[in-house]
C-alpha positions as CSV (number, residue, x, y, z in Angstrom):
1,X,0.0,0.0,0.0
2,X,1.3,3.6,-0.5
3,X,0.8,6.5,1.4
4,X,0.4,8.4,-1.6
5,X,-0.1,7.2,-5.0
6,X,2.2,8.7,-7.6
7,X,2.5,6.1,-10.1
8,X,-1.7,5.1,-10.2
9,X,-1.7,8.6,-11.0
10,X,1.3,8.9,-14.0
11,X,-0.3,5.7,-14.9
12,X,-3.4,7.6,-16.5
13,X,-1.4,10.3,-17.9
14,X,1.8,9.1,-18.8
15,X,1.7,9.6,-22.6
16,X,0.3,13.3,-22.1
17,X,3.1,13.6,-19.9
18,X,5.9,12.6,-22.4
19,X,4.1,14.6,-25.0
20,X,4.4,17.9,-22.8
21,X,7.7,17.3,-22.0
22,X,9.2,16.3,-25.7
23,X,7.6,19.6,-26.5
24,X,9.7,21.1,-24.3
25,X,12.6,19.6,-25.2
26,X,12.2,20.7,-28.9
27,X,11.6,24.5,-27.8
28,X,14.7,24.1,-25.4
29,X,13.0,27.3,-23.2
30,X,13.8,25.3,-20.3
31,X,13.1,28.4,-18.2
32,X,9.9,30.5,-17.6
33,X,9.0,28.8,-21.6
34,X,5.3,28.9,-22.9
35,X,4.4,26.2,-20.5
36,X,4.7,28.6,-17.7
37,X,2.6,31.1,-19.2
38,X,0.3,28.4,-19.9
39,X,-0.1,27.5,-16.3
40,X,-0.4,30.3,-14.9
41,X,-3.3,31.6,-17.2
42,X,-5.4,28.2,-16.4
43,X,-4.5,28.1,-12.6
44,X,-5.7,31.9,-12.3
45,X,-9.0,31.1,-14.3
46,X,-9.1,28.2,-12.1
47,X,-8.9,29.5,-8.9
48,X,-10.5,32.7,-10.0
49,X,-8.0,35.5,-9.8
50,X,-6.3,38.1,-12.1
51,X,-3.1,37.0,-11.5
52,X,-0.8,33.7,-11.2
53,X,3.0,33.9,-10.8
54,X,4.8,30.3,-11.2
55,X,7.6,29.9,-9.1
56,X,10.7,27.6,-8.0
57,X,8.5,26.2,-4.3
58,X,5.8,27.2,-2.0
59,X,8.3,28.2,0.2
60,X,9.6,31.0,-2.2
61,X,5.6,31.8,-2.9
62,X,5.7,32.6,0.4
63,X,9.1,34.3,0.8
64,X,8.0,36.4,-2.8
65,X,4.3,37.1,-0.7
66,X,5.9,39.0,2.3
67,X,8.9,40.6,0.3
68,X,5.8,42.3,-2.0
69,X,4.7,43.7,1.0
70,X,7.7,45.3,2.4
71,X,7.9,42.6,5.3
72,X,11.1,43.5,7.5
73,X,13.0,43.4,10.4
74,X,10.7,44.9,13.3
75,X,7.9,43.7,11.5
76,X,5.2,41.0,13.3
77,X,3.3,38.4,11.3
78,X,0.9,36.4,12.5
79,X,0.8,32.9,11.9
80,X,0.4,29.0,13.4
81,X,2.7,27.2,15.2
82,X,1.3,24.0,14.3
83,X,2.5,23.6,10.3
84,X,5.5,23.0,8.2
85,X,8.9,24.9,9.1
86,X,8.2,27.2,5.8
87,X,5.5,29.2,7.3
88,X,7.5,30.9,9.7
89,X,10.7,30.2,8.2
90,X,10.1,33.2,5.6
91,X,9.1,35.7,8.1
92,X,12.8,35.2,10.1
93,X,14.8,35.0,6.5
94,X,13.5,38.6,6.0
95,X,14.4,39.9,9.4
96,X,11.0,39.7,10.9
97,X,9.8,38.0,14.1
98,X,6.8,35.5,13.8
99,X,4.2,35.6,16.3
100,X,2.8,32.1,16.9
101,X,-0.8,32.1,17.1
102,X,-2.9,28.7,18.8
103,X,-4.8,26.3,16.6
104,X,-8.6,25.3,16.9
105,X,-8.7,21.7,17.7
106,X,-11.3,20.8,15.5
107,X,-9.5,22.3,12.3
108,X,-5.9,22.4,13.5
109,X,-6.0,25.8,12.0
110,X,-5.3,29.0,13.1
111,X,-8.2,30.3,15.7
112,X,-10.2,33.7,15.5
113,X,-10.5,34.1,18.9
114,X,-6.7,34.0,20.0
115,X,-5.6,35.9,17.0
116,X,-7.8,39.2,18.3
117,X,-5.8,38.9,21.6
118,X,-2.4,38.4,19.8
119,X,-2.4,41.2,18.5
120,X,-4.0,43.4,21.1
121,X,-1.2,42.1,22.9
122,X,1.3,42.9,20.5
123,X,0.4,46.1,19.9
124,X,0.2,46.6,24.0
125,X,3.8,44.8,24.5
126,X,1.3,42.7,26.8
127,X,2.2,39.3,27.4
128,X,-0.6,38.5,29.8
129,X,-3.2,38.6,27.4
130,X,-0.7,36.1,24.6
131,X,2.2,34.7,25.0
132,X,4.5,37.2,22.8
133,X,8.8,36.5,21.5
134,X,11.2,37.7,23.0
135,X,12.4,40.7,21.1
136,X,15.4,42.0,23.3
137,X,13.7,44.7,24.3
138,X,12.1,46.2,21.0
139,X,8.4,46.7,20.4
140,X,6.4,44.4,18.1
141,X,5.1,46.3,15.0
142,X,2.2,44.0,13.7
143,X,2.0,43.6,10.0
144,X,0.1,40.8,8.4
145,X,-1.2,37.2,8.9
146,X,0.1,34.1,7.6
147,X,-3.3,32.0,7.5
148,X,-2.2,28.2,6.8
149,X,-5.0,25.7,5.3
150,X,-3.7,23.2,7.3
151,X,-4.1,19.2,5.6
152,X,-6.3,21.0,2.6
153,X,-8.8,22.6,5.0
154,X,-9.2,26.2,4.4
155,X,-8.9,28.1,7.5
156,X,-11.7,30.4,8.5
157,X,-11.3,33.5,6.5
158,X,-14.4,35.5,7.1
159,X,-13.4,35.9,11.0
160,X,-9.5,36.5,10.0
161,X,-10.4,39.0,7.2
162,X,-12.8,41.1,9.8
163,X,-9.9,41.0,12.3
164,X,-6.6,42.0,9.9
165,X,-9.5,44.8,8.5
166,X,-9.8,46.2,11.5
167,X,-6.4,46.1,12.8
168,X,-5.0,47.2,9.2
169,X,-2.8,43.6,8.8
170,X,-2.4,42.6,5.2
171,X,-3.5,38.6,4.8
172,X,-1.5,36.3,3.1
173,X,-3.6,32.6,2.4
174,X,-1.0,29.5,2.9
175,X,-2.5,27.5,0.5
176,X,0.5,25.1,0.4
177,X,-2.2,21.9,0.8
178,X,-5.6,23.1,-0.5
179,X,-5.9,23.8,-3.9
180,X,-8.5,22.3,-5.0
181,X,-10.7,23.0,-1.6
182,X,-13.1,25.9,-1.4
183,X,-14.4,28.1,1.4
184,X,-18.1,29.6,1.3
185,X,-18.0,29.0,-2.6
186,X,-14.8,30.3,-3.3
187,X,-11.7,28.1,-4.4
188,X,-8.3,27.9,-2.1
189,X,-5.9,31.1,-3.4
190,X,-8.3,33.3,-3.6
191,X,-9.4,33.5,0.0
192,X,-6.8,36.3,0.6
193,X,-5.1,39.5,-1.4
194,X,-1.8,37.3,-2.3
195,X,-2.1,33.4,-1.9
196,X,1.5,30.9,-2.2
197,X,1.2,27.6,-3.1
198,X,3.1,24.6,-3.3
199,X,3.2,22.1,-6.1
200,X,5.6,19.8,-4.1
201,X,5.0,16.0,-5.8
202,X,3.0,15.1,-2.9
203,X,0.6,18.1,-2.9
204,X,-2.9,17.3,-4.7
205,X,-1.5,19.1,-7.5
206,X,2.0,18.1,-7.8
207,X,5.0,18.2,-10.4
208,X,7.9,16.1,-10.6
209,X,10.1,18.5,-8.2
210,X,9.8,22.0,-6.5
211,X,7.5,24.6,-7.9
212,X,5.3,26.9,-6.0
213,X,2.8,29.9,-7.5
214,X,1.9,33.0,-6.2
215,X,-2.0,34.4,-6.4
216,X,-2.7,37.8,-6.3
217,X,-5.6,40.5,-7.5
218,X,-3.8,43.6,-7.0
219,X,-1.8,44.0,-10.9
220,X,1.2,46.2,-9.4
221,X,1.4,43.6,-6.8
222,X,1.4,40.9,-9.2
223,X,4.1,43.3,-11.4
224,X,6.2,43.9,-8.6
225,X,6.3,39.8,-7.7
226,X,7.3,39.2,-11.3
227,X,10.3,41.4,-11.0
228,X,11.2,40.1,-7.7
229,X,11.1,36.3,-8.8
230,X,13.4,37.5,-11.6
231,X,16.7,39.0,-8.9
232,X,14.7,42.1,-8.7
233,X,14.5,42.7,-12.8
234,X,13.0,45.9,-14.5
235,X,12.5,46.6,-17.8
236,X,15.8,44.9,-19.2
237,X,18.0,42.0,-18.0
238,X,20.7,44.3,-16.3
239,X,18.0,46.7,-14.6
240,X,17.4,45.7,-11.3
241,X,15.3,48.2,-9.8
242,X,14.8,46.0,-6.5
243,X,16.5,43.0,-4.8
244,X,15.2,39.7,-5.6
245,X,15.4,36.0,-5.8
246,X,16.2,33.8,-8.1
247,X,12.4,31.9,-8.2
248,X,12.0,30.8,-11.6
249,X,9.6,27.7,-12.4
250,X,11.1,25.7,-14.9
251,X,9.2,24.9,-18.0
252,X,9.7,20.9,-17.3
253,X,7.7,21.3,-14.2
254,X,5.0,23.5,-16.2
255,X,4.4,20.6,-18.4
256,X,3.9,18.4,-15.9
257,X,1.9,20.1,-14.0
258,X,-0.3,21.1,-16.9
259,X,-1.3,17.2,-17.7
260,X,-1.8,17.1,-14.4
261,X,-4.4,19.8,-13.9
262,X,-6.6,18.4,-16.5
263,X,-8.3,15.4,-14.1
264,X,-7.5,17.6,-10.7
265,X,-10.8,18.1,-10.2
266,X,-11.6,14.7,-10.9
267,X,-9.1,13.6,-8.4
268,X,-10.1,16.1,-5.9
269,X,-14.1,14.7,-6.2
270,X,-12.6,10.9,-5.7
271,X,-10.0,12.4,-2.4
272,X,-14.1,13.3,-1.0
273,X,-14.6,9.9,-1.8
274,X,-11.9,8.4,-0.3
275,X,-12.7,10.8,2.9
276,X,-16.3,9.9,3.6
277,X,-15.1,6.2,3.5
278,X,-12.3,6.5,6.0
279,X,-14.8,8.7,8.4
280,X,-17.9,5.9,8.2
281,X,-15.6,3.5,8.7
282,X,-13.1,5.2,11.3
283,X,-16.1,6.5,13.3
284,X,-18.3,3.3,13.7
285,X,-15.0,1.6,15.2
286,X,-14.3,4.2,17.5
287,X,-10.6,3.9,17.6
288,X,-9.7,7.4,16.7
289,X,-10.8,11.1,16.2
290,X,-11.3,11.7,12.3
291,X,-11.5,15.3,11.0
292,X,-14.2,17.7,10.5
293,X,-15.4,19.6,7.6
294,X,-17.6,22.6,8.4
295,X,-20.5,23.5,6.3
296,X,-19.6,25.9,3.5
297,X,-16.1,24.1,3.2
298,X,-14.3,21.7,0.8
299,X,-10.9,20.0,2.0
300,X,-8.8,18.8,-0.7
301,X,-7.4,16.2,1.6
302,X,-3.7,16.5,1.0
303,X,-3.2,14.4,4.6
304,X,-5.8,12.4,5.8
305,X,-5.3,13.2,9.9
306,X,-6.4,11.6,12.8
307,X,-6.2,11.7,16.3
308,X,-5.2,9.4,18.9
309,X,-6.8,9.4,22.8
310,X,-3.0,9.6,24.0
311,X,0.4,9.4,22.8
312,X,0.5,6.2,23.9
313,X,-2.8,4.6,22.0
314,X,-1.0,6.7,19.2
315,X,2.3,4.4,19.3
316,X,0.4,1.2,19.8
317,X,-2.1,2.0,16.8
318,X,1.3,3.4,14.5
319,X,3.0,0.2,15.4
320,X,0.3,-2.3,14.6
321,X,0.3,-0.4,11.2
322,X,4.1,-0.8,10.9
323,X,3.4,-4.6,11.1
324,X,0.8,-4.7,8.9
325,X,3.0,-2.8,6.3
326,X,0.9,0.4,6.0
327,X,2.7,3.4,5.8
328,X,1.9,6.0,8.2
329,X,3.4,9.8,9.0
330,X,3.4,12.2,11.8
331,X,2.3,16.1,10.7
332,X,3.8,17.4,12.9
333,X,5.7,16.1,16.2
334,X,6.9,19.3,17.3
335,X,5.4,22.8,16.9
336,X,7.4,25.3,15.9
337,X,7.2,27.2,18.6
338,X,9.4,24.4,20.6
339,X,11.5,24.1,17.2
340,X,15.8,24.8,18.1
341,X,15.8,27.1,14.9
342,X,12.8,29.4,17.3
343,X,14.5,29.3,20.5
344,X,16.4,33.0,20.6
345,X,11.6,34.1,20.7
346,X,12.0,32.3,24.1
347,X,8.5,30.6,23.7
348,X,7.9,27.4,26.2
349,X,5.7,24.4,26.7
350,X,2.5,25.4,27.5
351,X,2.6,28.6,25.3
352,X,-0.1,27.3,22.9
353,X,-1.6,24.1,24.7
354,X,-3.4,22.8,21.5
355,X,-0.9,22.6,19.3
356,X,0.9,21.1,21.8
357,X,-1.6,18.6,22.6
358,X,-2.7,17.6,19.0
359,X,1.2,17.1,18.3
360,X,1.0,14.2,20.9
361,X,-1.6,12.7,19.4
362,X,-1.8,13.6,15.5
363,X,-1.3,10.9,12.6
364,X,-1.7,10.7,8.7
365,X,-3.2,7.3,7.0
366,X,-2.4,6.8,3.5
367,X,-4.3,9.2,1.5
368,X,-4.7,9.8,-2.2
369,X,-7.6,9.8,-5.2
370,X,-6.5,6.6,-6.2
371,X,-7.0,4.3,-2.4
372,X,-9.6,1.7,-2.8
373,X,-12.0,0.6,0.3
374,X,-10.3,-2.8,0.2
375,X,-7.3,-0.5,1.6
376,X,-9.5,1.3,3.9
377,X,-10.5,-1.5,5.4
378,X,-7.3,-3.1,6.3
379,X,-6.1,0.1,7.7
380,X,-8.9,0.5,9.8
381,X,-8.4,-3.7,10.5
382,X,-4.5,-2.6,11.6
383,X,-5.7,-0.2,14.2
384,X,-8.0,-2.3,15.9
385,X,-5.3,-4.8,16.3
């Protein structure tokens, strides 16, 4: 059995694939070539924004998100500690100081509630009303919001786009796992002003290395992220008018990725599919916590997460899938707030008891369009022992 299903997938597309590719080959634009344009046109109609800028990884959509927004040292943005080390990882490669935020247990994303007193407390220099970094003395200038779609689940934009209104925070929509999934009718990356997602081979939509994509609707936002993906480029080759990255998707990835999109949304129907079995069958044994949907939202499922009663039941139930030969995966053991690479913010155990808590007792079953409820059934089989 595999955790995800690659090669079900190339299976089907295979020879559109090879075409795409051979057509690169003959062009020999390797880089930024008319497969790039391409996707970007179809992913912005698809989404349903302006504007679509194809990068080298999600993690440089997000590093190309806050560097179009002046994001700098002194600056605070907003964002979960309970995701992948990329999130927050831009914000302290630019020079500005994350400010970890507490999950809701039943999503695992980022919660209303605690981000209204976060930044009150920020802007107060507060601590008792959230647990704030340690800045060595200097205030906290609060920014914008990192919102992650944590496992494909959209987080709750409504409430976070009435907070950062009022408080006058820019948003930026992680999208790195949930294209595909929508929120009160509208599709992943364009739940937010600028959007970064990942097209990492085990994302929904993935290519066959690193490539990432920007969303936007402003056009001089989306003008000035086209010159910063490009080391900062202006109107020729040697004008560099800002300083940039070198964040370029290549055109082999393109072409992948375009064969790919044409049955995402057929995949992304048969990941519901796949969902609603795991949750009848999950639920009627009682083993483990399976994860909720609200009304008004889509997942696209890029992790099918449970939860355990303890850390222990969690060790006995990933161990009887170890011996059944099921593959199985922790997202994530350790928040971020408790990472090595965070210590100099000074958080501790206890700062944000959910993420905490859900990190003891959080794991992934295989997950992917292609699983089949023979599958299902023998994980579900494993875990009872």
């Amino acid at each position: 059995m595999q955790f995800i299903d690659l090669a079900a997938q190339q299976k089907r597309i295979r020879k559109k694939i090879e075409a795409n590719l051979a057509r690169v080959l003959d062009h020999g634009q390797y880089i930024l070539g008319p497969e790039v344009a391409q996707l970007e046109q179809e992913l912005a109609a698809y989404v349903g924004v302006p504007h679509a800028l194809a990068c080298s990884s999600g993690t440089d959509a997000l590093l190309l998100s806050l560097m179009a927004l002046g994001i700098g040292p002194g600056d605070a943005v907003f964002t979960s500690p309970f995701t992948f080390m990329a999130t927050a990882e831009t914000v302290s490669l630019l020079g500005a100081i994350p400010v970890f935020v507490d999950i809701h247990g039943d999503s695992f994303n980022l919660d209303p509630e605690k981000l209204t007193r976060a930044v009150v407390a920020a802007r107060t220099g507060d601590p008792r009303l959230h647990p704030l970094p340690h800045t060595g003395g200097a205030a906290l200038r609060p920014r914008a919001v990192i919102a992650v779609d944590l496992f494909g689940l959209p987080a709750d934009y409504e409430a976070i786009n009435q907070i950062t209104a009022k408080e006058g925070l820019a948003v930026i929509e992680d999208a790195a796992q949930s294209l595909g999934a929508s929120y009160q009718g509208k599709k992943a990356g364009a739940l937010a002003p600028l959007a970064a997602a990942s097209f990492f081979p085990a994302k929904p939509l993935g290519a066959y290395g690193d490539a990432g994509m920007v969303f936007s609707s402003d056009p001089e936002q989306d003008a000035l992220l086209r010159s910063l993906h490009v080391h900062g480029q202006g109107e020729g080759r040697y004008d560099h008018p800002h300083i940039g990255l070198n964040a370029r998707m290549d055109s082999m990835q393109a072409a992948v990725l375009l064969a790919k999109l044409e049955l995402f949304d057929e995949e992304i129907g048969l990941r519901q599919e796949v969902a609603a079995r795991y949750r009848q069958m999950l639920d009627a044994a009682g083993l483990v916590t399976t994860p909720q949907v609200p009304e008004g939202y889509v997942s696209a499922w890029a992790q099918y997460s449970v939860l355990a009663p303890d850390a222990g039941q969690r060790g006995l139930m990933m161990e009887r899938l170890g011996q059944a030969e099921i593959p199985v995966a922790i997202y994530y053991p350790k928040p971020l707030h408790l990472q090595e690479a965070f210590a100099a913010l000074e958080y501790v155990p206890g700062d944000f008891p959910v993420s905490e808590y859900t990190a003891e007792r959080i794991f992934s079953l295989p997950m992917h369009p292609y699983l089949e409820a023979k599958d299902q059934e023998r994980v579900v089989a494993a875990l009872a022992g």
